[in-house]
N, C-alpha and C positions, 0 to 999 in steps of 0.2 A: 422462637417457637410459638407456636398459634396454640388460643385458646379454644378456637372455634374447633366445633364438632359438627359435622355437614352430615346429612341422610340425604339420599336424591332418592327420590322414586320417578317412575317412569310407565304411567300409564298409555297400554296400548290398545287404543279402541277399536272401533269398526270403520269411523270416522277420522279422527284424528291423532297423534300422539302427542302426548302434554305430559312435561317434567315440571318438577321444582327440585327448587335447594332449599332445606330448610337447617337453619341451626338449630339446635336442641337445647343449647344452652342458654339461649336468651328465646327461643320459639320463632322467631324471625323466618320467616320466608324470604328468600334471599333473591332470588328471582326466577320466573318459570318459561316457557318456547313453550310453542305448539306449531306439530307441523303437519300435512295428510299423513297418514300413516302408506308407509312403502307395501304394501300389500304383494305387488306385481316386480316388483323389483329384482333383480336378481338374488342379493342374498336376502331379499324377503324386509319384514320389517327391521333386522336387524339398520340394517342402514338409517330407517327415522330413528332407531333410540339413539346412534352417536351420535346424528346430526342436532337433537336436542340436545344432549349430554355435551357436546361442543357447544352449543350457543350458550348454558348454564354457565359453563367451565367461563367465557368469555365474561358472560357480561356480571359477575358478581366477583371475577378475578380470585377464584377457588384454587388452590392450591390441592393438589393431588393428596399429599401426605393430610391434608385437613377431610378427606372423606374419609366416614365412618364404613357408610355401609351404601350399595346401589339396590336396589328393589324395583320390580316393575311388575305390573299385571302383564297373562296375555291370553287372546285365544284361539292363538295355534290348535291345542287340544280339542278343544269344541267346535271347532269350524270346521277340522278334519274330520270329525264322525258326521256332523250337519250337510257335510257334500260328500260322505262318503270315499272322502281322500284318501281308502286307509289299505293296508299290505292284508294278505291272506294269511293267517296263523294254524301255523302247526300245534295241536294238541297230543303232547303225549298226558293220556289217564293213568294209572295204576289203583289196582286194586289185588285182593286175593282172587283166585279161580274162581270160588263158588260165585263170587259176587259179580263177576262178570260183566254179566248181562245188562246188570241194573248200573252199571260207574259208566259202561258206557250210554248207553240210555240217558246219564243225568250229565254227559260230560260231551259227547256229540254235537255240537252245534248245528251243525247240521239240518238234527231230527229235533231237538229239543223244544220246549215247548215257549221258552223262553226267548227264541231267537225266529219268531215268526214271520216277519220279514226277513229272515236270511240275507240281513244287509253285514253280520258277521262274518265273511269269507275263511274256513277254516276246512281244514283233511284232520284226521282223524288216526291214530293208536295208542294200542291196547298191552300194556305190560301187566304181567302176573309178579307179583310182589311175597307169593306166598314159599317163592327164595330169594335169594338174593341176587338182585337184578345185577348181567354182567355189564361190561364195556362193550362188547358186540353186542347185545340187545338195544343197547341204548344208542350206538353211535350208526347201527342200521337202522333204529324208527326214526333219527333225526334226517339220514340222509334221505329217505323214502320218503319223507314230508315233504323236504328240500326240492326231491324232483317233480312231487307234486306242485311245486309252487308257492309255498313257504315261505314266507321272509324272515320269521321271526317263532319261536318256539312258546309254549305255555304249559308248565308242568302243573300235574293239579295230582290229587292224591286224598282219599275219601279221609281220613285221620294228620295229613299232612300240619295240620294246626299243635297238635301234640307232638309230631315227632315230623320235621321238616326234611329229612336227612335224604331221602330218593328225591324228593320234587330237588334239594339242594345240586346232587348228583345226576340229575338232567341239566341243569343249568350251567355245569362246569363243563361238559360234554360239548353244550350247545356255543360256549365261549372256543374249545379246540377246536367247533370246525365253523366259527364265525360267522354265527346266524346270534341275531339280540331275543333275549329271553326272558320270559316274565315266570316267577312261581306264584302259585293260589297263595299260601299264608303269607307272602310279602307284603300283598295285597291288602288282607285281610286275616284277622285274627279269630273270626267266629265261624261256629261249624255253619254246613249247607253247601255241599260239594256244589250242585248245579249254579247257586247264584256267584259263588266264586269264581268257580272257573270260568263263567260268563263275563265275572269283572275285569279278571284274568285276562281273557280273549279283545276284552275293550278297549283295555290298558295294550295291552302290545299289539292290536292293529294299530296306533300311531306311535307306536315308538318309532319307525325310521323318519319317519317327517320331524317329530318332536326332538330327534338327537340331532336329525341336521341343522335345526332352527337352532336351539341348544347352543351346538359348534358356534353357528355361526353368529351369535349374537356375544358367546362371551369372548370370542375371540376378536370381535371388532371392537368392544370394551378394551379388551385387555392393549389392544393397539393405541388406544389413546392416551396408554400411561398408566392407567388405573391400576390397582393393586389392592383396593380394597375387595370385601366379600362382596358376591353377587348372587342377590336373591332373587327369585319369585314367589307371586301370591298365589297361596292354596284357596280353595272355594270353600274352607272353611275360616277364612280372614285371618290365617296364619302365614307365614312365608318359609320359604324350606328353600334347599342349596340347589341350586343347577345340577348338581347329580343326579337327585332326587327326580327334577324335573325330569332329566335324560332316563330315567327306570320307571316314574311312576308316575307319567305325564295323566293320570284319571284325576290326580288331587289337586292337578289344577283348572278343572271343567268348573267353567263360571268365578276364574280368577276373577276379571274384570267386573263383574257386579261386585263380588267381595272387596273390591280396591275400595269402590264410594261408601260402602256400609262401615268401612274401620274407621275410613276418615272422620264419619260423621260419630262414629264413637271414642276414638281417640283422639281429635282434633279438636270437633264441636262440643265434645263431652253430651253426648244426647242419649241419657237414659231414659225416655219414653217418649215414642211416636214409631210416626211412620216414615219411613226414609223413601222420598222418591227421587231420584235422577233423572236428569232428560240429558242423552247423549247427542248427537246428531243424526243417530240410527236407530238406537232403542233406548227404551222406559224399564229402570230397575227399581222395583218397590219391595220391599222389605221391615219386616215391623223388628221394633227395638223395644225390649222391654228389660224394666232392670236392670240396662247397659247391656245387654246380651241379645243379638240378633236369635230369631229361632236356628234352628238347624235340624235337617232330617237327611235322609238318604235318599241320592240323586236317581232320579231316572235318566237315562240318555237315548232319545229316539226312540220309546215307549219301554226300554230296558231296564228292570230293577237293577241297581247294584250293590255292593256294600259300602260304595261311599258316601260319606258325610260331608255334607258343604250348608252354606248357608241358605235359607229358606229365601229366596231372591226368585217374585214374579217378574221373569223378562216379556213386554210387549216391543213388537212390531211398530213403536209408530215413536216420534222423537221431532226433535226439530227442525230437521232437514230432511221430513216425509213430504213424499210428494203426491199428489192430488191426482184421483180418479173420478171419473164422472159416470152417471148412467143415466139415458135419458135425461141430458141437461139439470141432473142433480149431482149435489157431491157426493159419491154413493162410497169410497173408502180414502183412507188418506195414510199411507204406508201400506205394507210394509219399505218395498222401496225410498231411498233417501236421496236427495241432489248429489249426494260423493258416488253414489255407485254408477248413476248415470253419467255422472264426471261435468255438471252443471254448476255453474255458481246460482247464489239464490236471487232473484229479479228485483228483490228489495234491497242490497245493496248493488244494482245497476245504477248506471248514469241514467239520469233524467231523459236527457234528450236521446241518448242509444234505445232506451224502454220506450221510447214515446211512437218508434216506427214497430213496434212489437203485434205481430198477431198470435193468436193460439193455436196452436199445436198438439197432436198425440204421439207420443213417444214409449218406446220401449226397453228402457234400461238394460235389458239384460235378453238377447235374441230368443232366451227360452221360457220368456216371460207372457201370461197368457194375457195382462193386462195391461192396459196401455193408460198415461198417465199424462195428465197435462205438464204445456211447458210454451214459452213462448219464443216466437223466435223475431230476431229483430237482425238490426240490417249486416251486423256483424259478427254476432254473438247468441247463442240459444241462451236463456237463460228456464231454472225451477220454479214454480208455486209451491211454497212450502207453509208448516205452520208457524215457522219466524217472522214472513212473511203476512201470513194471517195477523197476528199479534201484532207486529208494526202498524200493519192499517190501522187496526182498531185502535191504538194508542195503548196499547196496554203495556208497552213496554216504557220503560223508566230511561231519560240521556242516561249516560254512562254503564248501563247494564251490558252484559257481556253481547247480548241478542239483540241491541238496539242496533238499528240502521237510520235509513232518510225515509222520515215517514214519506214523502211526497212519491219515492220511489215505490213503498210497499202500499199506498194507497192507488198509483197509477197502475200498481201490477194487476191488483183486484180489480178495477174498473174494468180493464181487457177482458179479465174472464167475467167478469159480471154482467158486463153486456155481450160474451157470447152467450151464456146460460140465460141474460132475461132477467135478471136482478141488479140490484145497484154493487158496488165494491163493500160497501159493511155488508149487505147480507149476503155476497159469497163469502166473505172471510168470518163471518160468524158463525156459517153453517160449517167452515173446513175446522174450526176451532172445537165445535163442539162434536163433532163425529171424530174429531184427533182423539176428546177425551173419554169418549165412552167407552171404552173398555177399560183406560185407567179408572175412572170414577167406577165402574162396576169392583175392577179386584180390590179396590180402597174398601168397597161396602163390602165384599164377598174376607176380605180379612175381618173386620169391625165384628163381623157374625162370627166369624169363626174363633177368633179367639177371645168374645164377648167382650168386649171395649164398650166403655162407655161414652158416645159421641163427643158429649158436653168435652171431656177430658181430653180426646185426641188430636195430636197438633200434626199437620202436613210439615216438614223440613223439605226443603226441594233442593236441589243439588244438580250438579252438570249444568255446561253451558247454557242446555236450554231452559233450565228452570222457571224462568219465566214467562216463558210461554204457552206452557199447560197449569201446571201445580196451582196458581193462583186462582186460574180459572176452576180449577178443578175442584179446592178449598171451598170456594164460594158453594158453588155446585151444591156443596154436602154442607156446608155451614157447620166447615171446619176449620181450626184456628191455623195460622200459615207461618210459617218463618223460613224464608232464603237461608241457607247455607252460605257464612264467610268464604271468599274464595270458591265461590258453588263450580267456577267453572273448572276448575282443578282438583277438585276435593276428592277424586280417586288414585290422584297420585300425590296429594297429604297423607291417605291413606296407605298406599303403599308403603310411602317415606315413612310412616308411622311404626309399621311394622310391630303390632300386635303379634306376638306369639302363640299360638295357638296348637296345643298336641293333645292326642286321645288315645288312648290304651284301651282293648277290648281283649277280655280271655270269657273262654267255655269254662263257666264255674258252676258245680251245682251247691248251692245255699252257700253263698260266700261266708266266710268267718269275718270277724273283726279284723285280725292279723291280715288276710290275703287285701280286704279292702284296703287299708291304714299301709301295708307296702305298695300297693297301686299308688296309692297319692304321695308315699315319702317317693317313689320313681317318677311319679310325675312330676314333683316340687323339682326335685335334683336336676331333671331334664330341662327345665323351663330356664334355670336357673345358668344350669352351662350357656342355653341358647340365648342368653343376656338379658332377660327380665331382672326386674327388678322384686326383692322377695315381697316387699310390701303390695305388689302388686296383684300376686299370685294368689287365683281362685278355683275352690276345682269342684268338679259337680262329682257326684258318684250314680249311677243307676241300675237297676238289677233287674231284668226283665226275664222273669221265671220261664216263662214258656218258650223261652231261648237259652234259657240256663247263662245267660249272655252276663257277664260284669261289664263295663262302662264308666268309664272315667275320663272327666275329660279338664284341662289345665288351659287356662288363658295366662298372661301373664303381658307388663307393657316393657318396649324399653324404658329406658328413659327418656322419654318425652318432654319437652314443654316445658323445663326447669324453672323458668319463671314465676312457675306455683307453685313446685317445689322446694325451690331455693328460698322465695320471695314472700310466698303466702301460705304457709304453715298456719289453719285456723285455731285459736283460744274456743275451747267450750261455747264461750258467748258467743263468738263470730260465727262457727257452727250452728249454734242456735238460731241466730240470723237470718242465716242463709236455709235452713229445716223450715222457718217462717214463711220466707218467700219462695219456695217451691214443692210446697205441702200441702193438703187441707186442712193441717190442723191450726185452730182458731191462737191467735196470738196470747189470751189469758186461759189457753186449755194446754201448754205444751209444756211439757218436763223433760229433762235431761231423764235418761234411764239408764244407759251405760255407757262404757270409756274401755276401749283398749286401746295398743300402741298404736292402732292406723284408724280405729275408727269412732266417732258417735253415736250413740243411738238415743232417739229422741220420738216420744210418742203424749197421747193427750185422752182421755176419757172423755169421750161424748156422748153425748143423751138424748135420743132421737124420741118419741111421742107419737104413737095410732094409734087411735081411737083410745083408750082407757088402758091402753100397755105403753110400756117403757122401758125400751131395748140401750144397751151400752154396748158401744163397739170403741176399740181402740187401735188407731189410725198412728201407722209406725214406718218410721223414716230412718236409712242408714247413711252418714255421710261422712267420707273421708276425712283425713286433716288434713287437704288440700278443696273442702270445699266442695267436692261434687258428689252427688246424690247416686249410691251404690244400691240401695235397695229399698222400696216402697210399698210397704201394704196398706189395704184402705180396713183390713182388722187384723190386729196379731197379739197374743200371747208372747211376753217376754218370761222366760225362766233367767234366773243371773247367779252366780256364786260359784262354788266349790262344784267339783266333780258328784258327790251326796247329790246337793240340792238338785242339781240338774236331774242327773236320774229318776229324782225321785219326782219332780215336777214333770219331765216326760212320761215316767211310767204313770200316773194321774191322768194327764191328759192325753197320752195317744191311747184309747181306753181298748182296744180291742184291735185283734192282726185283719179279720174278717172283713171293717165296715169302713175303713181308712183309705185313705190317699194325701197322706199329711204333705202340704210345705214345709219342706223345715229346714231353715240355715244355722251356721252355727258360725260366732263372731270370735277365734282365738287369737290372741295377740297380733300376727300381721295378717291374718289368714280371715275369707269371707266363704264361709264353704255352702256349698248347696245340697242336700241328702233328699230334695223331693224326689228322685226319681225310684228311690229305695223303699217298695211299698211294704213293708211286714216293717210292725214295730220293734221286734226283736233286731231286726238288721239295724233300724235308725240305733236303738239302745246302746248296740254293741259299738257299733262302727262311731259313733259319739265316744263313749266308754275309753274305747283303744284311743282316738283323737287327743283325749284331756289327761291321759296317763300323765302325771310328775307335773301340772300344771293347776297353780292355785286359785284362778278367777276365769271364766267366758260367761258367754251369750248366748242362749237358743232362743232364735223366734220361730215359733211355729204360726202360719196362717190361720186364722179362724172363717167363717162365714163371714160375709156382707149383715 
């Protein structure tokens, strides 16, 4: 019997599909394929993920019964609303009589104000609720959908969120007479009839593509023998079941950016920067802080919804973008990529095939308004791209994923440089830096926005192409760079990773201690079924009054990476060590502060000097007993002790409900919680309060000023 424990994940790009196998129990990357991705295919991409999932299975001699778990990004979802792939939706509303007017008004697609490009294709009825809706009411508004052209059903319901039971009873309806069906509070858990039902209508214009992808992906899995579980990544860096996907294909809009952002949290362990990818298609940037990527609520094609994914700017431009001119200048360079136009790139050409090469205008895509260089040689068309670029220049490193034959990516350039009138460095320097100016703008457009401090900020770069912009891009900003191990994989480390990730929202108005403190004991439980590990397990709480909204939300890892776990369990001092070298605080200013069963906390008194004053701040670091840096402020206030002292050291300093907006974590035993989003101190007090019930020691850090 094997010891090995195998996770494959199975990123699927725009570009390419790329698996690995990774063991969990030594961290070992076993071996990884990459192939195009089947786009066109008959059963679609399903076909690249066996075909990598077989070359896996081969070349590291994996044994079936030794897979854990299969995970893959995708983005069927996203691509279907981006080209409008999607079925027409039938809305049944329900309301009372009086209200009529107003449920359909907010539930209409139609007319709404929300669906202004009317790229939501939907018909429209209207059930009164103010008796009890029969089986002919319901099984006639679904057939008159039907014959309007219907594919798929959407119950919504002004109160549905409290009592689900009609939108339920449209859905059972829609199952007898075999149309696929989406309800509002499935969806979502908070009031706002219109934007629901809208998410509603978003969610089930791709459900028939989504369930057929679905079918046909787990069923050519399951043909290879496989029999373990098979996941997909949610756009909030969590993964959830193939059901799941087949019902509630919104939670995976922007899998694939989420796939790079987990790896680079659960693989590389990277609690603070900025996480950029370069695919072969597009640029996924995302900031990490405190180990926690942002996250907000998605738009789709200028649509609010109620979903939550990870805060991931995707650009247009990547490393197999290809090169537009105007007036013998390089006036853009993407969106377009070598795979779409179905081009290999001119820098990995043969020398002497490249050497009969002239320049060409090309148009990847017949309804594309702009045409794109490319060269054509005696037997073969080949792309200018920014890998391409890169190679000339030498900026790429032998052995790097993007290296090629410089001779070949420097002849490429010369062609187009002597058509434009420049030498081969200043075309490739000019395709280089109009690649990155919109990356280097949303780098600086984040740095502002969530006030980062330059000196501090490090680039991580990830995907195949990482080296072909990021480094450039670093310099650019005279920011610090670090390549991502495995950068070209790193969204399917990621996947194979398989962070957990769940969130709970209810309509509360002034939560209690108790309603919060059972949110998080169901969110621990759930994390917990779904195979986290408990020391892992973190949960935010958030209460946004003018929503009456609760908000909770649970990360949690599997078991990862055992090698730290098993191997390097840190001693206080080794912690300390490691608080040293990835802190500010001065080596003769840093004290141990506190000790629970999973973590550290370690901070130092410093003493800054203007003019004739003399301000102390104190600079405080959380870090695991495996070593990696969970929480960082550059000032915090520790409270430590019994349930008493804390109270009483928060009621001290959270001085008032009116003038606050405290940080405030709280360190219990396995547990790293986060309570900033819970702005009234009375909420923090309690909800702290209920947390430390029957328990003899934690840690509050509360944020201070700079």
């Amino acid at each position: 019997m094997s010891d090995r424990r195998i996770r494959i994940g199975i990123d699927v790009g725009g570009t390419f599909t790329k698996a690995i196998a990774l063991d969990i129990v030594t961290g070992e990357i076993l071996s990884t394929s990459t192939i195009p991705t089947t786009h066109t295919a008959q059963r679609g991409v399903s076909v690249g993920i066996v075909s990598v999932l077989t070359d896996l299975l081969k070349e590291s001699n994996i044994r079936l019964n030794e897979i854990e778990i299969i995970a893959h990004s995708t983005t069927q979802a996203i691509n279907a609303l981006l080209e409008s792939d999607t079925a027409k939706v039938g809305i049944v509303a329900m309301g009372v009589g009086p209200e009529k007017s107003d449920v359909i008004k907010r539930t209409n697609l139609s007319d709404a104000k929300i669906n202004l490009d009317n790229d939501i294709k939907s018909s429209h009825r209207f059930l009164d609720t103010s008796h009890l809706i029969t089986d002919s009411e319901v099984s006639t508004a679904i057939k008159e959908l039907k014959d309007e052209g219907a594919k798929v059903i959407v119950a919504t319901e002004a109160f549905g969120v409290d009592d689900p039971s009609n939108e339920e009873f449209i859905m059972e309806h829609a199952t007898k007479l075999e149309i696929p069906s989406t309800a509002s509070h499935e969806i979502s858990g908070i009031y706002g009839l219109e934007i629901r039902t809208l998410t509603a209508a978003i969610n089930a214009s791709v459900l028939p593509k989504t369930v057929q992808v679905g079918n046909f992906v787990e069923q050519a899995i399951r043909e290879t023998g496989v029999t373990a579980p098979l996941m997909i990544m949610k756009g909030d860096g969590g993964v959830t079941s193939m059901d799941t996907f087949r019902s509630k294909p919104i939670l995976t809009v922007l899998s694939g950016p989420a796939a790079s952002v987990a790896g680079a949290l659960l693989y590389l362990k990277v609690t603070n920067g900025i996480f950029v990818e370069v695919g072969g298609t597009s640029t996924n940037i995302c900031i990490i802080k405190n180990g926690k990527p942002e996250i907000r609520y998605v738009t789709i094609k200028n649509h609010p919804t109620c979903i939550r994914s990870m805060d991931v700017r995707v650009l247009g431009v990547a490393g197999g973008s290809m090169v537009s001119l105007d007036s013998n200048t390089v006036a853009r360079v993407g969106p377009r990529s070598a795979h779409i136009a179905g081009m290999k790139y001119s820098c990995y050409a043969d020398v002497d095939e490249l050497s009969t090469g002239e320049i060409i205008f090309v148009k990847p895509k017949e309804t594309d308004i702009d045409e794109y260089v490319a060269i054509k040689c005696k037997n073969e068309t080949f792309a200018i791209t920014n890998t391409c670029a890169a190679n000339a220049l030498g900026m790429i490193e032998e052995g790097d994923y993007s290296y090629s034959n410089p001779e070949s990516a420097k002849l490429a350039l010369n062609i187009l440089g002597k058509k434009i009138g420049v030498t081969g460095a200043q075309a490739a320097l000019s395709i280089i830096q109009t690649a990155s100016f919109d990356i280097t703008k949303t780098i600086t457009n984040i740095i502002k926005e969530f006030e980062l401090e330059s000196s501090k900020v490090k680039l991580i770069g990830g995907g195949g192409g990482a080296s072909v912009l990021v480094p450039f891009v670093a310099k650019q900003l005279n920011l610090d760079y670090q390549k991502a191990d495995y950068a070209e994989v790193i969204s399917s480390i990621g996947v194979a990773s398989s962070m957990m990730q769940e969130q709970l929202e209810e309509t509360v108005v002034n939560p209690n201690p108790e309603q919060i403190s059972q949110m998080h004991k169901k969110l621990h439980d759930l994390l917990i079924e779904k195979g986290s590990t408990p020391e892992s397990i973190s949960i935010d709480s958030v209460y946004i009054p003018e929503k009456s909204l609760l908000r909770a939300t649970g990360i949690g890892n599997v078991e990862l990476d055992n090698r730290l776990t098993a191997k390097n369990v840190f001693s206080k001092d080794e912690a300390m060590t490691r608080a040293i070298e990835i802190s500010d605080i001065p080596k003769d200013k840093i004290q141990f502060s506190f000790e629970t069963d999973h973590y550290f906390v370690f901070s130092g008194i410093i003493t800054t000097k203007k003019l004739m004053m003399k301000k102390n701040k104190q600079p405080t670091i959380v870090i695991d007993k495996y070593g990696r840096e969970k929480l960082s402020l550059a000032n915090a206030k520790i409270i430590d002790g019994d349930l008493p002292v804390i109270i009483s050291g928060l009621d001290k300093t959270l001085t008032s409900d009116a003038d606050i907006a405290p940080q405030v974590y709280l360190l219990n035993e396995l547990k790293l919680m986060d309570f900033s989003g819970l702005t009234s101190k009375s909420h923090i007090i309690d909800a702290i309060k209920k947390e430390l019930e029957g328990k003899s020691k934690a840690c509050v850090i509360i944020e201070a000023k700079k």
